[in-house]
PyMOL Python script that loads the backbone (N, CA, C, O; Angstrom):
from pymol import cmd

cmd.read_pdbstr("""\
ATOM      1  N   UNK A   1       0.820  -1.180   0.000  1.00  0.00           N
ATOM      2  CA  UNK A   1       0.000   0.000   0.000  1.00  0.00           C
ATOM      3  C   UNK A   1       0.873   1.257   0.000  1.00  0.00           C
ATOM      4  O   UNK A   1       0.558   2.333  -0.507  1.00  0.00           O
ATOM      5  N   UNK A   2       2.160   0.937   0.719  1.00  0.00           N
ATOM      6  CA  UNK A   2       2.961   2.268   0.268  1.00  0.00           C
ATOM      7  C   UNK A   2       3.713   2.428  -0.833  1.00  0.00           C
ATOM      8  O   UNK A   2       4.661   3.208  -0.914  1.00  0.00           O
ATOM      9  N   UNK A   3       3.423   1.897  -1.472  1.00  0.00           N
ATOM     10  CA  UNK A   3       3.732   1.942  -3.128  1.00  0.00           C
ATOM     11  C   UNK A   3       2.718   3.088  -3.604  1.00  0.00           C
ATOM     12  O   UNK A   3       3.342   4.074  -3.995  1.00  0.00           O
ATOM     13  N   UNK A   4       1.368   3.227  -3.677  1.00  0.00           N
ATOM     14  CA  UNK A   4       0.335   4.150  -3.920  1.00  0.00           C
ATOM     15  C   UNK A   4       0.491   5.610  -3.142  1.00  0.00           C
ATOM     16  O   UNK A   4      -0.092   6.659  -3.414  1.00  0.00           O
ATOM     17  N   UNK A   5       1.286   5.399  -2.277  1.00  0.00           N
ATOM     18  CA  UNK A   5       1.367   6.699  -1.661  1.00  0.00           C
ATOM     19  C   UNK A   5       1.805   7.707  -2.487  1.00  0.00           C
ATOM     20  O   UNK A   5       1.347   8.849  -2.462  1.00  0.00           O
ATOM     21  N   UNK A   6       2.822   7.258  -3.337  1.00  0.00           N
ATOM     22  CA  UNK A   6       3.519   8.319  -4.604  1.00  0.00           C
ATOM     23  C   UNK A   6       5.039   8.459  -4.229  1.00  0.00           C
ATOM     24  O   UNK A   6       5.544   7.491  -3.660  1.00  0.00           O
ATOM     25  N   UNK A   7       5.551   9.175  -4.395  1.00  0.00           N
ATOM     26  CA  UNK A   7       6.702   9.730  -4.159  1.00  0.00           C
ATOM     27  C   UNK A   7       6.690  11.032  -3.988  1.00  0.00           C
ATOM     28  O   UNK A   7       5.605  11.607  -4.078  1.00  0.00           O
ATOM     29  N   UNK A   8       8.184  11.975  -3.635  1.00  0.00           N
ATOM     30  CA  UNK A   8       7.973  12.927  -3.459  1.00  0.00           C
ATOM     31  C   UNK A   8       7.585  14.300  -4.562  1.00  0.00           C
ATOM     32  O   UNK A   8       7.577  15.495  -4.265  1.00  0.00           O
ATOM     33  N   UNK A   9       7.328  13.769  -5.685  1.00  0.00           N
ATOM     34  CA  UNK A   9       7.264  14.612  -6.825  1.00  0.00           C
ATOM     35  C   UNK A   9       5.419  14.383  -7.281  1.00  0.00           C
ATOM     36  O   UNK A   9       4.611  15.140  -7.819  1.00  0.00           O
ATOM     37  N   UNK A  10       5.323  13.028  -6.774  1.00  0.00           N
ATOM     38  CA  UNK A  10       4.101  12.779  -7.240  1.00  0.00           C
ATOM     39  C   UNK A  10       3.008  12.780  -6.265  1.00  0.00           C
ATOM     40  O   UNK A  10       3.315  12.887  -5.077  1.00  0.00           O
ATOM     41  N   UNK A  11       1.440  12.648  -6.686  1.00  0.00           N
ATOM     42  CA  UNK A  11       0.920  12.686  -5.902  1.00  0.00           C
ATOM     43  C   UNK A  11       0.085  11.176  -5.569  1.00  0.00           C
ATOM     44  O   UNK A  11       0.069  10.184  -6.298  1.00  0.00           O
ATOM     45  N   UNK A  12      -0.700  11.383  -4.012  1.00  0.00           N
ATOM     46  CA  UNK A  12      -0.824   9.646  -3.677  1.00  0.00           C
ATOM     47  C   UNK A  12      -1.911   9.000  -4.807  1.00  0.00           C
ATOM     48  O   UNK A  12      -2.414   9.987  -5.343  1.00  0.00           O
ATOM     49  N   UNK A  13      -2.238   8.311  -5.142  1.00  0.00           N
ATOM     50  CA  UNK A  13      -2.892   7.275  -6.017  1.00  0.00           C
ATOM     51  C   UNK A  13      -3.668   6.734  -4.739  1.00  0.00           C
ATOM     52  O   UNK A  13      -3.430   5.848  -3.919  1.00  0.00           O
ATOM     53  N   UNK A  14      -4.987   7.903  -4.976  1.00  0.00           N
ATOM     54  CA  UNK A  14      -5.899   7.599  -3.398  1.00  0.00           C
ATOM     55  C   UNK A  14      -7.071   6.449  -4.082  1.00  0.00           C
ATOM     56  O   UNK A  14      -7.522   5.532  -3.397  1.00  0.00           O
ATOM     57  N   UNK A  15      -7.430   6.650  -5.399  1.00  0.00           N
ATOM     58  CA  UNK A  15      -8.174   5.203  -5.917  1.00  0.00           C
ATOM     59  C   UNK A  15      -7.526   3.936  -5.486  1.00  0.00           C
ATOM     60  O   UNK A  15      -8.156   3.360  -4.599  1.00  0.00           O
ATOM     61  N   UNK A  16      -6.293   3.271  -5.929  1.00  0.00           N
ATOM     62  CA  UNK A  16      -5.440   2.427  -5.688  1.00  0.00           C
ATOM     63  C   UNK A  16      -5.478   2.407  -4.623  1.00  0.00           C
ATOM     64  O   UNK A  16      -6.322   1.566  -4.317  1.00  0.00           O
ATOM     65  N   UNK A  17      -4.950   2.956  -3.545  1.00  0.00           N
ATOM     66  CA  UNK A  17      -4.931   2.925  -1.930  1.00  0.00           C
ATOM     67  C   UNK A  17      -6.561   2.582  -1.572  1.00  0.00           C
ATOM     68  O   UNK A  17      -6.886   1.512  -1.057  1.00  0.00           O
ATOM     69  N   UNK A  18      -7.275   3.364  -1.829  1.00  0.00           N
ATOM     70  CA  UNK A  18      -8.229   2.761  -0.814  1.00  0.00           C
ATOM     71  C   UNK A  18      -8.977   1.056  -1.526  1.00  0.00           C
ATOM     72  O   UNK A  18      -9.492   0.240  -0.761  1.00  0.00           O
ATOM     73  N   UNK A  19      -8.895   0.859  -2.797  1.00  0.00           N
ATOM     74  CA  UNK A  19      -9.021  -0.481  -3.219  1.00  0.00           C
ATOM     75  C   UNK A  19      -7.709  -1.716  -2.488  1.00  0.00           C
ATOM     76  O   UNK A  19      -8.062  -2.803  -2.032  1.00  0.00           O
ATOM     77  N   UNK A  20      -6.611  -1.375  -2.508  1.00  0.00           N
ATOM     78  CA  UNK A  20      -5.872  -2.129  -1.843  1.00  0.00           C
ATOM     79  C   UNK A  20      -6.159  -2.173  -0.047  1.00  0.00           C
ATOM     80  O   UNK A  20      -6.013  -3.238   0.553  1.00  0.00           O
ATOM     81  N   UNK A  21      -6.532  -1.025   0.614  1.00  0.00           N
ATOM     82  CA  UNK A  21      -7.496  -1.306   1.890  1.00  0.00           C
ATOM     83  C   UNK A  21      -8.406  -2.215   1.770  1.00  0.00           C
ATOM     84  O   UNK A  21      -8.414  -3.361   2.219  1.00  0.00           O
ATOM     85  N   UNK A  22      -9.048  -1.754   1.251  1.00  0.00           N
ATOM     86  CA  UNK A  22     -10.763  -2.643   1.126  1.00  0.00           C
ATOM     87  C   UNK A  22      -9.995  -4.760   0.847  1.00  0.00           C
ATOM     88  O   UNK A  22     -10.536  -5.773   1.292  1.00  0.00           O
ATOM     89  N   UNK A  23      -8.586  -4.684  -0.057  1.00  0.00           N
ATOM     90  CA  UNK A  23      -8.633  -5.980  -0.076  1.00  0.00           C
ATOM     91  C   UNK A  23      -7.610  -6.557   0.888  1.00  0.00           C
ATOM     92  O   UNK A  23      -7.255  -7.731   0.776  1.00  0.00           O
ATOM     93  N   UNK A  24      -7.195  -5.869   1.701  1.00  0.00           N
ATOM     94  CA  UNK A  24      -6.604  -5.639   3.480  1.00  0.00           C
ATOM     95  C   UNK A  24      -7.556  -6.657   4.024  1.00  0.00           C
ATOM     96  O   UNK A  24      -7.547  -7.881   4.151  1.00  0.00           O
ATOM     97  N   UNK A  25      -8.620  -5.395   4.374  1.00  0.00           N
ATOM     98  CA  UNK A  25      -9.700  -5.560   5.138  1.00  0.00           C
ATOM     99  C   UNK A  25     -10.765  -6.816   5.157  1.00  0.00           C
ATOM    100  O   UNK A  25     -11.393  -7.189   6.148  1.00  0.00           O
ATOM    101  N   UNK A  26     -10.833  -7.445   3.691  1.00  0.00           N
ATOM    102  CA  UNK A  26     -11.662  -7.938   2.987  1.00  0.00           C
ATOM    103  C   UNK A  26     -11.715  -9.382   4.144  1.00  0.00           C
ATOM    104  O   UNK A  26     -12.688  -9.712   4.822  1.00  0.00           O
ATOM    105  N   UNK A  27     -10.709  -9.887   4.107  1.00  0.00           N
ATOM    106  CA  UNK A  27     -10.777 -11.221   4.762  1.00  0.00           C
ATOM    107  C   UNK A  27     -10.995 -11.329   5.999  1.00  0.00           C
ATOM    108  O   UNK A  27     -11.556 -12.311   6.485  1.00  0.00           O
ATOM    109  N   UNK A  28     -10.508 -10.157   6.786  1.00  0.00           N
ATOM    110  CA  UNK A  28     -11.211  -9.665   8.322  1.00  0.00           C
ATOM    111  C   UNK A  28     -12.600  -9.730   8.482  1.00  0.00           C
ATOM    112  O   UNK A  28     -13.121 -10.018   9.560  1.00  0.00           O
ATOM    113  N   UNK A  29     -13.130  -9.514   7.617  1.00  0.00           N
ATOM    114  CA  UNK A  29     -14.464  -8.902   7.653  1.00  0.00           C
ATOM    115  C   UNK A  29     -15.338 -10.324   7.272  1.00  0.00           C
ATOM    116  O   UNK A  29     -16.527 -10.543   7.502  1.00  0.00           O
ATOM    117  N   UNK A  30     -14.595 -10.983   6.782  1.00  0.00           N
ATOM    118  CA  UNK A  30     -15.731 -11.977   6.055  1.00  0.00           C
ATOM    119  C   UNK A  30     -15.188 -13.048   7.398  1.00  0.00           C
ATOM    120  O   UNK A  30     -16.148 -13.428   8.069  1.00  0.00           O
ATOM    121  N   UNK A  31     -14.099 -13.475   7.786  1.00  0.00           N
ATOM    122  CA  UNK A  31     -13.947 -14.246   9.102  1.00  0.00           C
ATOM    123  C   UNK A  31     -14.707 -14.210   9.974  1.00  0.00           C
ATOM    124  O   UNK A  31     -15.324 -15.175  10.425  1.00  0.00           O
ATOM    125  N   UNK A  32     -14.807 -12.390  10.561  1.00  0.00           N
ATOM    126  CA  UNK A  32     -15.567 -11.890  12.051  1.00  0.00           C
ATOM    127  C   UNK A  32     -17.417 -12.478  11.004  1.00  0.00           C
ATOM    128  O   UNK A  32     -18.417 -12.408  11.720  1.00  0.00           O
ATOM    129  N   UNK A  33     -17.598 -12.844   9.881  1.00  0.00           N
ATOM    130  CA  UNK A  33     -18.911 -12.625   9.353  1.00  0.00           C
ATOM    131  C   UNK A  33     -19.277 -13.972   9.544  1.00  0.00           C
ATOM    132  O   UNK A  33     -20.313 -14.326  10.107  1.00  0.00           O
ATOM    133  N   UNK A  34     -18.473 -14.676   9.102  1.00  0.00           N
ATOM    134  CA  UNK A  34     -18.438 -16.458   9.310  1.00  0.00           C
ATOM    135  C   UNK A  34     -18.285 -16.803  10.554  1.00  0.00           C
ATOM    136  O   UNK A  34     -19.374 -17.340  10.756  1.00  0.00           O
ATOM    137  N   UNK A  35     -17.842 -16.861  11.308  1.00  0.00           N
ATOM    138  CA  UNK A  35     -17.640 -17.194  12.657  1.00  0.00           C
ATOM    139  C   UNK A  35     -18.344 -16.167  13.856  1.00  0.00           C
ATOM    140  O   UNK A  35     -18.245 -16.150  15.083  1.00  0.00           O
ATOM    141  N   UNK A  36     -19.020 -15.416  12.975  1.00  0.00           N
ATOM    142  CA  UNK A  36     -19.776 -14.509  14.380  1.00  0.00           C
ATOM    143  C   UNK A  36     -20.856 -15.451  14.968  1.00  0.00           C
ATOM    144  O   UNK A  36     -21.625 -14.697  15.565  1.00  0.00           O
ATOM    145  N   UNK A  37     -21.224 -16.518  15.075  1.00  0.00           N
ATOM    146  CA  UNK A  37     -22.169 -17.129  15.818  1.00  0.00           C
ATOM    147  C   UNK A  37     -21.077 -17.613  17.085  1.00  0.00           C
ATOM    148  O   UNK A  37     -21.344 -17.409  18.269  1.00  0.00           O
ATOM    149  N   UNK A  38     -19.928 -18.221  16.665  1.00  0.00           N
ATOM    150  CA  UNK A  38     -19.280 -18.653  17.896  1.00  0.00           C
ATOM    151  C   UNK A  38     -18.591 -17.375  18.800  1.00  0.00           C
ATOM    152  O   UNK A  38     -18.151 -17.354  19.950  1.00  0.00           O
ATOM    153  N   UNK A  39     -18.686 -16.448  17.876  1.00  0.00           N
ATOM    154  CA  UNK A  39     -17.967 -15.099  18.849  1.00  0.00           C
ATOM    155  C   UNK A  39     -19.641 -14.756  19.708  1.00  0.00           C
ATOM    156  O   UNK A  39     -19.684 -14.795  20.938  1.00  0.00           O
ATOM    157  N   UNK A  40     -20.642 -14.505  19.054  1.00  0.00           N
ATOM    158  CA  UNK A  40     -21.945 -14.422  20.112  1.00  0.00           C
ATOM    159  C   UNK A  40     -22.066 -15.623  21.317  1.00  0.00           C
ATOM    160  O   UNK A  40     -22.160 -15.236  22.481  1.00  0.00           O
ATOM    161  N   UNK A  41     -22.063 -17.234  20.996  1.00  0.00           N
ATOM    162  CA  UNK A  41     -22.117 -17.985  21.858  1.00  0.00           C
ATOM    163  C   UNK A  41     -20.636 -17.651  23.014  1.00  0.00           C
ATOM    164  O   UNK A  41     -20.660 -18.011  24.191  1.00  0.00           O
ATOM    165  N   UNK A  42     -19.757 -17.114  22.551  1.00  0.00           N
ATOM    166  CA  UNK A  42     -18.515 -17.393  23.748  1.00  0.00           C
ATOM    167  C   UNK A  42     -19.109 -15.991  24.631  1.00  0.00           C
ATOM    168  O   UNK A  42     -18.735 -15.790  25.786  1.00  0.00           O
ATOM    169  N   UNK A  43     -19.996 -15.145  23.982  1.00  0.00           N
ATOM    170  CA  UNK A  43     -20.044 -13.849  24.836  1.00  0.00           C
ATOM    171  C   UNK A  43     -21.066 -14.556  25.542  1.00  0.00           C
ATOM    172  O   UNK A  43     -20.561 -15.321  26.363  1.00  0.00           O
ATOM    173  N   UNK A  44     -22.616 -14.594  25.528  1.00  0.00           N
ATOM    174  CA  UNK A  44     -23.457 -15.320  26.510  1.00  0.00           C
ATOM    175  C   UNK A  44     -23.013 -16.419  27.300  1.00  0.00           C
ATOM    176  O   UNK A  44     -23.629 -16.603  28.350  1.00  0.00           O
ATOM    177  N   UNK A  45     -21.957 -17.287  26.983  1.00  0.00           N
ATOM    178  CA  UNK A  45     -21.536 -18.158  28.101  1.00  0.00           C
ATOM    179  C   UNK A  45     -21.098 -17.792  29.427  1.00  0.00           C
ATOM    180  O   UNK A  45     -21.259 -18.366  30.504  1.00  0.00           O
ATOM    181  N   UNK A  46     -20.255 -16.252  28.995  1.00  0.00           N
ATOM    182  CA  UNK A  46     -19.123 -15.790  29.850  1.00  0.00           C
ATOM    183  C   UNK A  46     -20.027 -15.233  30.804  1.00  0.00           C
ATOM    184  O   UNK A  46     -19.910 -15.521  31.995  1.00  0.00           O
ATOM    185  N   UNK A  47     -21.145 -14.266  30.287  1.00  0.00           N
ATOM    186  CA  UNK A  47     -22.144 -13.794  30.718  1.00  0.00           C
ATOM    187  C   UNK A  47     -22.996 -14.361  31.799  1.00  0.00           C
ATOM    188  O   UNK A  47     -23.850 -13.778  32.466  1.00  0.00           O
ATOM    189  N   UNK A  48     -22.553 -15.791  31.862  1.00  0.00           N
ATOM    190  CA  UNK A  48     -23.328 -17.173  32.565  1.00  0.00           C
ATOM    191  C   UNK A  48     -23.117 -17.455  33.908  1.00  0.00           C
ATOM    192  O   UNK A  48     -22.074 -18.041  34.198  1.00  0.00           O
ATOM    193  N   UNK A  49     -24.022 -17.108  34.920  1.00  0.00           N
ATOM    194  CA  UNK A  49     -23.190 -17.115  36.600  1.00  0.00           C
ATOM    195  C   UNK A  49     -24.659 -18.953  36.474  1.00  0.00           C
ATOM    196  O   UNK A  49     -25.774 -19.165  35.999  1.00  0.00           O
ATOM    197  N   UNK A  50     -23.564 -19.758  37.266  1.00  0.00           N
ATOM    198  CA  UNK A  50     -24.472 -21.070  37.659  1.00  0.00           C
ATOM    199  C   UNK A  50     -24.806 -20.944  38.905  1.00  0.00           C
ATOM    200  O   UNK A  50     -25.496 -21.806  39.450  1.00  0.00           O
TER     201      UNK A  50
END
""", "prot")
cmd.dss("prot")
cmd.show_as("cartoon", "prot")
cmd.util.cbc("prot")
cmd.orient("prot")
C-alpha cells in the first residue's frame, strides 16, 4: 500500500490505496462474518453465573 502513496514529486494514487485497503480488510471482515455465531455464543456463556 505504500507503493500508492507516490513519491515525493508525485501525488498519492488515493483510488489504488483505498481499493488495496478494502482488499486488506476484505478477509477480516468476512472471518468476524463467518464465525460470528461462535464469537456471540462465547459472549453469553461468559455472561453465565451457575
Amino acid at each position: 500500500m505504500y507503493f500508492f502513496l507516490g513519491g515525493v514529486n508525485e501525488a498519492p494514487q488515493w483510488n489504488y490505496l483505498m481499493v488495496m485497503a478494502i482488499w486488506v480488510a476484505l478477509p477480516v471482515i468476512l472471518l468476524f462474518f463467518a464465525a460470528q455465531r461462535y464469537f456471540i455464543e462465547g459472549i453469553t456463556f461468559t455472561g453465565m453465573k451457575e
